[in-house]
PLY file of the C-alpha trace (Angstrom):
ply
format ascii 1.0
element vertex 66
property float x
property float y
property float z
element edge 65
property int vertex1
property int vertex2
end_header
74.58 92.68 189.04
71.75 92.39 186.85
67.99 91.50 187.95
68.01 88.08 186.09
71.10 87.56 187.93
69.62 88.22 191.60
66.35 86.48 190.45
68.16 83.37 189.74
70.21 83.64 192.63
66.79 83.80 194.51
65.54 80.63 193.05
69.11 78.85 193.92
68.28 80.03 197.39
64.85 79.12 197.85
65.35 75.56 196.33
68.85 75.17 198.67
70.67 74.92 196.20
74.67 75.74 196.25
77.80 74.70 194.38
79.20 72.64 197.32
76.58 70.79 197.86
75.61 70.19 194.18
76.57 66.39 193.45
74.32 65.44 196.25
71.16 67.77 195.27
68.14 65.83 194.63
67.52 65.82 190.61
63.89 66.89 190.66
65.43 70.14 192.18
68.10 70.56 189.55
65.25 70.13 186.85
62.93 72.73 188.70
65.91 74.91 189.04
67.08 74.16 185.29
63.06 74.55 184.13
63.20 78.76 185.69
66.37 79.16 184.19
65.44 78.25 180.31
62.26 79.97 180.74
63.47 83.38 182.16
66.38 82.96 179.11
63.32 82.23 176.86
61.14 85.14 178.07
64.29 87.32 177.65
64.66 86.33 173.69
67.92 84.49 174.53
66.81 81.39 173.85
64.47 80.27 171.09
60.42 80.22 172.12
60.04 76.67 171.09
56.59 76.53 173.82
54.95 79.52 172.97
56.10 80.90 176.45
56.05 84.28 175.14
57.69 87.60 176.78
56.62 86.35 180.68
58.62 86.56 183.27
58.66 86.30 186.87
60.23 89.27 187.83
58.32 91.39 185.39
57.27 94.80 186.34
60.64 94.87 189.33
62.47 97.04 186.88
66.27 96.08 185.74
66.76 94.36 182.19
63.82 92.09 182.07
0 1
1 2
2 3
3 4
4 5
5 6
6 7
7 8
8 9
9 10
10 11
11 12
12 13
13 14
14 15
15 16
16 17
17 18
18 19
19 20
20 21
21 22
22 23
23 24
24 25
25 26
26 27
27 28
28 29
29 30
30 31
31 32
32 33
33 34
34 35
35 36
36 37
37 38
38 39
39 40
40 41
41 42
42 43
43 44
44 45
45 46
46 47
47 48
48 49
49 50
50 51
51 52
52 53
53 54
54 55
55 56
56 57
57 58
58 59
59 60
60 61
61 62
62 63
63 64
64 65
């Protein structure tokens, strides 16, 4: 498994977040959730830089593929 994958899985974790529970999760917390997600994708050049977010990411510096 890749280290965006476990990083993401992190996130899901720390914001409670799981697929059986997901039609009753709170939308600020799918946004927050949904806001690390496009800007790890970003920061990885998979999705365009339309912010100026540039090449951060979270996880930077763990080693893996970021």
């Amino acid at each position: 498994m890749s280290e965006t994958l476990r990083y993401f899985a992190e996130q899901a974790r720390t914001l409670q977040l799981d697929l059986s529970q997901l039609q009753n999760a709170h939308p600020e917390t799918l946004r927050t959730f949904a806001a690390q997600v496009l800007q790890e994708l970003t920061a990885l050049g998979l999705l365009e830089d339309t912010h100026g977010i540039g090449c951060y990411t979270e996880y930077s510096g763990r080693g893996g593929d970021a």
